[in-house]
Each structure stands twice: as C-alpha cells, then as structure tokens.
C-alpha positions as CSV (number, residue, x, y, z in Angstrom):
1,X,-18.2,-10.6,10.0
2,X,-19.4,-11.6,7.0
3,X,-17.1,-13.9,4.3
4,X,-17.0,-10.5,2.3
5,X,-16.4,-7.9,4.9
6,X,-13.7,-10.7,6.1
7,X,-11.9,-10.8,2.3
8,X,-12.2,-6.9,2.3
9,X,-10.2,-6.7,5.5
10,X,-7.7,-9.0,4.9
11,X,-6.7,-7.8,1.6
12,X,-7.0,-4.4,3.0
13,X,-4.7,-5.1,6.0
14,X,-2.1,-7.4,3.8
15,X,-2.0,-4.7,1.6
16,X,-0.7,-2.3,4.3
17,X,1.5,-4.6,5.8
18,X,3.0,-5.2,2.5
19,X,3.8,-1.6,2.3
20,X,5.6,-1.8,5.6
21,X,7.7,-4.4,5.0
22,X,8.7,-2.9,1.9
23,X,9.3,0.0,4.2
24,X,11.8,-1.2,6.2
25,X,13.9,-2.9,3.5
26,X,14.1,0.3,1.7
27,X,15.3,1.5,4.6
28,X,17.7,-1.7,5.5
29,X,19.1,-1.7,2.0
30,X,19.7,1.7,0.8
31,X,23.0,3.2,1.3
32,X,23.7,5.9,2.8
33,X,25.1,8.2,0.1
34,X,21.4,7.3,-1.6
35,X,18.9,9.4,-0.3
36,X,15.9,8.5,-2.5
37,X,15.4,5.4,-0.8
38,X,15.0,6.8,2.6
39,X,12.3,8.9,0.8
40,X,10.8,6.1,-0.4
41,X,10.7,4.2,2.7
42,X,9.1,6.9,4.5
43,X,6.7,7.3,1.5
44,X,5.8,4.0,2.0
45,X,5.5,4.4,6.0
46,X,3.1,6.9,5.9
47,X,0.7,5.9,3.5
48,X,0.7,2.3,5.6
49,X,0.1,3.8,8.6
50,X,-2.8,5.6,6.7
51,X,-4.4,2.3,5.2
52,X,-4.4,0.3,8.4
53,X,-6.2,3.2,10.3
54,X,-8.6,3.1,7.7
55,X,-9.3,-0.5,7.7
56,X,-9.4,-0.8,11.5
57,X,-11.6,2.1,11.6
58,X,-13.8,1.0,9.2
59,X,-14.0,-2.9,10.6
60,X,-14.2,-0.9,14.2
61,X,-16.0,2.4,14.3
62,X,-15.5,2.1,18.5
63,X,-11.2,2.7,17.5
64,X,-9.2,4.9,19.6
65,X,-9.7,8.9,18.4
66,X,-5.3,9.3,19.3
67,X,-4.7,6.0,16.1
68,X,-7.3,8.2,14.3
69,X,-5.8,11.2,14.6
70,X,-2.3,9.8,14.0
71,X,-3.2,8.2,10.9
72,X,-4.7,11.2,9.6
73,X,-1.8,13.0,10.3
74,X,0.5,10.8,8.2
75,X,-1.3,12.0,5.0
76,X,0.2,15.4,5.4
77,X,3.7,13.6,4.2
78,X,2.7,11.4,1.8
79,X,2.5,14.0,-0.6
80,X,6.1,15.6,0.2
81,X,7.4,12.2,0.3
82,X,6.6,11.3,-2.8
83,X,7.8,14.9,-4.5
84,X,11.2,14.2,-2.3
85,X,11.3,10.7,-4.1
86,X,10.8,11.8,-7.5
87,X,13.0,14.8,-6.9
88,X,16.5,12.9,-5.6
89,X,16.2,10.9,-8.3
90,X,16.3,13.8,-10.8
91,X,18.8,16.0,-8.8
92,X,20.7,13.4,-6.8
93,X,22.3,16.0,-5.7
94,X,20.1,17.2,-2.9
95,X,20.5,16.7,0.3
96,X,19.6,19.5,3.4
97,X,16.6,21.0,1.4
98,X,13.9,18.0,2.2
99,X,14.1,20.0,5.6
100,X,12.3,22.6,4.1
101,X,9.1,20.7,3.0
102,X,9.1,17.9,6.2
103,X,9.6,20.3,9.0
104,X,7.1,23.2,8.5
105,X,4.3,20.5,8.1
106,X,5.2,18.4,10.9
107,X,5.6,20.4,13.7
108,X,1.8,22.3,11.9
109,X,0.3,18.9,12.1
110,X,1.5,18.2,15.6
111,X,0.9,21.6,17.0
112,X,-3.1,21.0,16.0
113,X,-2.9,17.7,17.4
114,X,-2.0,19.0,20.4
115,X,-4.0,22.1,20.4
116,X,-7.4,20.2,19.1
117,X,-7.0,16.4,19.7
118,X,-9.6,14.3,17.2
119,X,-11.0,13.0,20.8
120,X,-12.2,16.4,21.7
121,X,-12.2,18.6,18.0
122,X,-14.2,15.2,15.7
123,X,-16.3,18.2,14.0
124,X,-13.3,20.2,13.5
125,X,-10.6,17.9,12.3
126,X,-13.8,16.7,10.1
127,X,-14.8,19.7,8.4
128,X,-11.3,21.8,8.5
129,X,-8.1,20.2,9.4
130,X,-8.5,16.7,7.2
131,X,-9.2,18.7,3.8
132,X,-6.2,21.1,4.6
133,X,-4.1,17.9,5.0
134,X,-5.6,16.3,1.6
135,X,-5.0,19.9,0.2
136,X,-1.4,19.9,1.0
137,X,-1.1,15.9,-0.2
138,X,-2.5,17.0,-4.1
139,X,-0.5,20.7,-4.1
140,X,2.6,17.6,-3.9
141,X,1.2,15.3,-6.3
142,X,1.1,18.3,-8.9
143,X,4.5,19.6,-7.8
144,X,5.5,15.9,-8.1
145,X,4.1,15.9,-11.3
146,X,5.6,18.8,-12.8
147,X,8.8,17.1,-12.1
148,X,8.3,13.9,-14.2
149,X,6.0,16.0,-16.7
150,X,8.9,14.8,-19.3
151,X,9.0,11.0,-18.7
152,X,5.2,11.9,-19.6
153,X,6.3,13.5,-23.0
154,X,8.6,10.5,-23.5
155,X,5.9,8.0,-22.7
156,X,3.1,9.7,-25.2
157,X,6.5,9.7,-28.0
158,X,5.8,6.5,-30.5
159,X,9.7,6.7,-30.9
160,X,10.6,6.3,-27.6
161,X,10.3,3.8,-25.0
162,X,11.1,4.5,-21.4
163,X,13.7,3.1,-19.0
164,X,12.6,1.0,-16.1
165,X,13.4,3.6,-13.3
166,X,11.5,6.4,-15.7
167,X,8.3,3.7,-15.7
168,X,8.8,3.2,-12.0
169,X,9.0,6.7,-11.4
170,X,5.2,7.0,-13.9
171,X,4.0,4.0,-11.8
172,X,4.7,5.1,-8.3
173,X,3.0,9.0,-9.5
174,X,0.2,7.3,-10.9
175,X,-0.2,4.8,-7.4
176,X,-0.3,7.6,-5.1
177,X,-2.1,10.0,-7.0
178,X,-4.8,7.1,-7.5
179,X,-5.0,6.7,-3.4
180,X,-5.4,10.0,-3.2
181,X,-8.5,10.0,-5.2
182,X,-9.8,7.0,-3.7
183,X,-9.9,8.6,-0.3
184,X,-11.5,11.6,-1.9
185,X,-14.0,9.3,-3.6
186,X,-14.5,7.6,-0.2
187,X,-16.6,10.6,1.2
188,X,-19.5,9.7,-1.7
189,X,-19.1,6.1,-1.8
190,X,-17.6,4.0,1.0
191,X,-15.0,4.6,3.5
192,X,-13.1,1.5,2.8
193,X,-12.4,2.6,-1.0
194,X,-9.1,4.5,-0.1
195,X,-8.1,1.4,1.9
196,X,-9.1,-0.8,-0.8
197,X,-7.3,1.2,-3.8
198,X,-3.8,1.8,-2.0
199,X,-3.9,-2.0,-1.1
200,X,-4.2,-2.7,-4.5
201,X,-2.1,0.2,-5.5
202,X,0.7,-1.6,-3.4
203,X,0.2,-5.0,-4.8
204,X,0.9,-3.9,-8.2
205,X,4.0,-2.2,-7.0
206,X,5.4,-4.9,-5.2
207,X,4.8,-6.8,-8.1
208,X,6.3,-4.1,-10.6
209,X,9.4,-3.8,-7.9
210,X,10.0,-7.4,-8.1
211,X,10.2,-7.3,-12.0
212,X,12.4,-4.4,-12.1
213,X,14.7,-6.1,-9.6
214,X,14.7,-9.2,-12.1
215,X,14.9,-7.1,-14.8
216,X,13.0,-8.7,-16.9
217,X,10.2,-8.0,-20.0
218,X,9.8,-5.5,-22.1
219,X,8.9,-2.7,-20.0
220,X,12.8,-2.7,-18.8
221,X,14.6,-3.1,-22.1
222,X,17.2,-0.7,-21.4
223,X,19.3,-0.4,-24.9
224,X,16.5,1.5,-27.1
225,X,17.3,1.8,-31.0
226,X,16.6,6.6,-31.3
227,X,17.1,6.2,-34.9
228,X,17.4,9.8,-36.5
229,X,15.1,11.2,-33.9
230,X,17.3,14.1,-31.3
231,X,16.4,13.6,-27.7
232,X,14.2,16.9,-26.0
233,X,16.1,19.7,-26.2
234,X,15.3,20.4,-22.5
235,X,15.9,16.8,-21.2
236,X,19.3,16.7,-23.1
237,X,20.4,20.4,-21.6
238,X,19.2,18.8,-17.9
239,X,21.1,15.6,-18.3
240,X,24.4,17.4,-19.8
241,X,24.2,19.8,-17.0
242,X,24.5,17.2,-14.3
243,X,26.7,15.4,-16.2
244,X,29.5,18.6,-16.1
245,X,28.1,19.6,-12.6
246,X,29.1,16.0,-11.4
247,X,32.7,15.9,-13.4
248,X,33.6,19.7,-12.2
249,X,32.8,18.7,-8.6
250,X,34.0,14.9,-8.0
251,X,36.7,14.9,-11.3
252,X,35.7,11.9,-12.0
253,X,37.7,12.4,-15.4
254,X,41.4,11.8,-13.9
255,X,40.2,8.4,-13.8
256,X,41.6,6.7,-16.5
257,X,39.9,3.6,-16.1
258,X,36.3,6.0,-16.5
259,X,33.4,3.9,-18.1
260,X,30.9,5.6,-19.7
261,X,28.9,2.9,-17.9
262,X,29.6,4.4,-14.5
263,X,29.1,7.3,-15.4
264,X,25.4,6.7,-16.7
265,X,24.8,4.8,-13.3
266,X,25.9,8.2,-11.6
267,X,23.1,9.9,-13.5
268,X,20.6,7.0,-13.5
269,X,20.3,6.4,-17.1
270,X,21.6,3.8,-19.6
271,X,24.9,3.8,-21.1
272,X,23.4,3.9,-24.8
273,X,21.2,6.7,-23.5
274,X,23.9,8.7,-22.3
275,X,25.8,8.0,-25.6
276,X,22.9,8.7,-27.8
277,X,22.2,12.2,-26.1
278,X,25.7,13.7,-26.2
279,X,26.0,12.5,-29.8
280,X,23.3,13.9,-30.8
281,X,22.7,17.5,-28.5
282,X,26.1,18.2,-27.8
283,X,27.9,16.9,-31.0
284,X,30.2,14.8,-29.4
285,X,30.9,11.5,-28.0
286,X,31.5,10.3,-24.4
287,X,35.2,10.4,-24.4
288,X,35.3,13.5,-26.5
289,X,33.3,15.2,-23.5
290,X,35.6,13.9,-20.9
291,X,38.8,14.5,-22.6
292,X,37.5,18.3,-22.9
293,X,37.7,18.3,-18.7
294,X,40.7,16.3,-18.4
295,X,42.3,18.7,-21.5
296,X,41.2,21.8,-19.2
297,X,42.6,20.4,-16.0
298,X,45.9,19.1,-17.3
299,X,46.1,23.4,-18.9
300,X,45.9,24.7,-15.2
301,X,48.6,22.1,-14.0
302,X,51.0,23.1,-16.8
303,X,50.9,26.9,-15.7
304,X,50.4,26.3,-11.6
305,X,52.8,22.9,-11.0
306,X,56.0,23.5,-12.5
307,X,57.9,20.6,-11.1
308,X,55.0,18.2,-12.9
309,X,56.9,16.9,-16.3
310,X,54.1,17.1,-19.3
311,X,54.3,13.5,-19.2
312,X,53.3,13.6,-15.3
313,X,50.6,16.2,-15.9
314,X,48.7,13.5,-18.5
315,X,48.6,11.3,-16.1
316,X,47.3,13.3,-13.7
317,X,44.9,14.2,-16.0
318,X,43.4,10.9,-16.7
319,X,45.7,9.8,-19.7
320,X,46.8,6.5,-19.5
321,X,49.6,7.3,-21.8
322,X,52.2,9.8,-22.9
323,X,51.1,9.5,-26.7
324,X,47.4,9.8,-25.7
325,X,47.6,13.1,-24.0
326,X,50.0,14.8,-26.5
327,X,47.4,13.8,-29.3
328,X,44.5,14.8,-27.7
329,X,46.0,18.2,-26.3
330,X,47.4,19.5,-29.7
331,X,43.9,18.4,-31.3
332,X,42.4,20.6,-29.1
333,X,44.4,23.4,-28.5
334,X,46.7,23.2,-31.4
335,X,49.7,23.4,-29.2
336,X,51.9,20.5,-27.5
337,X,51.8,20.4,-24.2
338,X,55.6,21.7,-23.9
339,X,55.0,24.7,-26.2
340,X,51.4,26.0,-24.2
341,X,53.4,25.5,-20.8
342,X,56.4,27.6,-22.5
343,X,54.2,30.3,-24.3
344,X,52.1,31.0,-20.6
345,X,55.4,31.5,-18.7
C-alpha cells in the first residue's frame, strides 16, 4: 500500500473509530430520563459501522459478503436515527413512538438479509435493495429537516444568533446529510468518498462537541440582545405550548423555590430566551405565567379541600408567603382568597 492509499485508510478508519467511541460515551453518560442521547449514540453506531465496511472494503475487495451486507444494512437507521435525535430534542416528551420508525425497517432489512444474503443476491442487493436503503436514509434527512426548518429561519435572521444546541442540531443535519451525498457521489467518482466525507464529517463534530462542552466562542454565546424584534410567531406558540404542557403535567409551579433557569433547562433553551419570548408573545413575564398556574390550582383547593386554611392553600400552591398569595389572588381574580372560597360554597 502506497504512503497515500496508507493516509486515506488511516484517516478513514480513525474517523470511524472516533465515532464509536463517541458512541459509547453517549451511551455511558446519558441519563436515563434523556432519551436523545441514546439516539444519538445509536446514530453514531450505525453510521461507524457503515464507514469501516467501506474502508475495509475498499482497502480489501476479497472482504466477507455477511460484514458487507451488515454494513449496508446499518444505513437503513441512520436516517431514522438522526430524525429521532432532532425530534427528542424538540418534543422531549416522546418516548414509545421511536418504535414506530426502528422496528418496521429492522425486521424489513433483516428479513432480505435472510431471504437474499449479499453472498448469494450481489446483483440484487446492487441494483435494488441498496438504493431502497439510501431512499429510506434521505426520506429521514427531509423529515429531519422539516423539523429544524426553523433554527434554519433563525440562522438566515441578521437579528438573531442561535444557541449552541440549535447550531449543534444545524451541524449534526448538515454532517449526515453531507455523508449521505458522499456515498451517492461515490457511485461516479470513488468508493472511498463516502468513507472519506463521514470521517471528516466526524472530526469536525468531535471537535464542535468538545467546544460546546467548554462552552466557549462565539458560536455558544447564550444571552443574545432581541432588541424590538418579536420572536416567530410559530416558534413562540411551540415553546409556550411545552412550557404549559410540562407545568400542567409535573406542577412544577408549587415549587416555590422555581427558577426560571430550570425551567429553560427543562425546555432546552436559555433563560433570557425564555424570558424574552413570553415577554414578548404572550405579554407577560416568567412569574406572571407561573403564578397564573399556581393561582388556578390554589382555586380548585379552596372549593375541593375544605379543612386547607387559605393560608395552607398558598403554600400549597407555590407561595412562599401569606401576603404573596393574597396579593397575587385578588390581582387576578379580584377576590381574596376567603371571599372566592365563601361565594363557591
């Protein structure tokens, strides 16, 4: 092997390695309440597993058909991987419907394998079965796409300047979408050039990864100056809509000790973000929101607990004192807390 062909493969092949190691940390170091980074991880596996059986394939054509046929098979998940990923961190909320898009195409993929093995079926798997796969891996990259569409709004905005997840998010997109080109582009030019581009496609993650975790230069400023300028209408709506789906569900309000800063972490955007949209799109400020909640909550108690004193019921609520909860009930309902229990007798 010549000192070219030698670089070529070794770049190649750290390049995949790299991607499993950042595999299994993801995988090591996500908890389990956090779903994306299992996603990630197994993003990550797959398209490894798909690099080094192009590199050893290409450095020796004589490679057994099964590796061939099993790296081929991994691309059929990259592409739901990655929409998965980009999805849980939008919705954190999901959890049993990754089933739905793993499933199906596993047990497809395995049940060709099977039924035509790449030792026997070369021609078929050749001319059929690998441009179904890459098929399935771009329909993802588009569904994946229209998912983020927004952070691609945000990033073409002059006004605006992303967080470092929403870059990550752009970065990673762009990554696997560029792979998936250069194995495309591989057909007309050179085998290795899928190899080649997710090695390099991984390097610069690794490095962007290692940044973010620093969290450092400009690219991960997180306090951002709107001016005058609203947030999108539909981003706003989408963010306020998990923010009252996640205070309905955990009542995270009768904490009295509630941050708007763990709150924001909860929804995976800054603090001055989160203050800057509900001043702006819903007219109010943080603790104006959650008072609304804790006002509604501490209204049901007054009617259904009896044996709860008004004072009691505040602190239930989330008040961490009498005077508080008095003000900011009669603010909002124009009634003490005594005279709305009394008049709902």
């Amino acid at each position: 092997m010549d000192i070219s062909k030698q670089v070529l493969f070794s770049l190649s092949v750290i390049g995949g390695l790299n991607g499993l190691m950042l595999s299994l940390y993801f995988v090591l170091a996500t908890k389990r309440d956090k779903v994306s980074g299992y996603f990630l991880s197994a993003l990550l596996f797959v398209i490894s597993i798909r690099v080094l059986k192009s590199v050893f394939l290409y450095f020796n054509p004589n490679l057994s058909g099964t590796f061939i046929q099993i790296g081929l098979s991994a691309c059929a998940l990259i592409g739901p991987f990655l929409f998965l990923y980009v999805k849980s961190w939008r919705y954190p909320k999901i959890k049993t419907n990754w089933l739905f898009h793993i499933v199906p195409i596993t047990i497809i993929i395995i049940g060709l394998g099977i039924l035509y093995p790449y030792v026997e079926y070369r021609r078929l798997w050749a001319r059929y079965i690998v441009k179904l796969i890459y098929l399935v891996w771009l329909l993802y990259i588009v569904f994946s796409g229209v998912q983020i569409s927004p952070l691609f709004s945000k990033l073409l905005a002059k006004s605006q300047r992303l967080e470092s997840i929403e870059i990550w998010l752009i970065s990673l997109f762009t990554g696997i979408s560029i792979i998936w080109l250069g194995y495309n582009l591989g057909a007309y030019t050179s085998y290795i050039v899928g190899a080649v581009s997710s090695s390099f496609v991984f390097f610069l993650l690794l490095l962007f990864w290692i940044l973010k975790r620093r969290n450092t230069g400009p690219f991960f400023e997180e306090h951002i100056k709107y001016g005058d300028k609203k947030i999108d209408e539909f981003e706003a709506k989408e963010i306020i809509d998990k923010l009252d789906h996640l205070l309905a569900e955990e009542k995270l309000f009768k904490d009295a000790d509630l941050k708007i800063a763990d709150v924001a972490k909860r929804l995976r955007i800054s603090p001055h973000y989160l203050s800057q949209l509900l001043n702006d799109n819903a007219g109010r400020s943080f603790s104006s929101h959650i008072n609304i909640y804790r006002i509604e909550e501490a209204k049901s108690l007054l009617i259904k607990d009896k044996h709860f004193t008004t004072e009691a019921v505040g602190y239930q609520c989330g008040f961490n004192s009498k005077s508080t909860f008095f003000s900011v009930f009669k603010k909002i309902t124009g009634l003490t807390p005594a005279s709305y229990r009394a008049g709902n007798q």
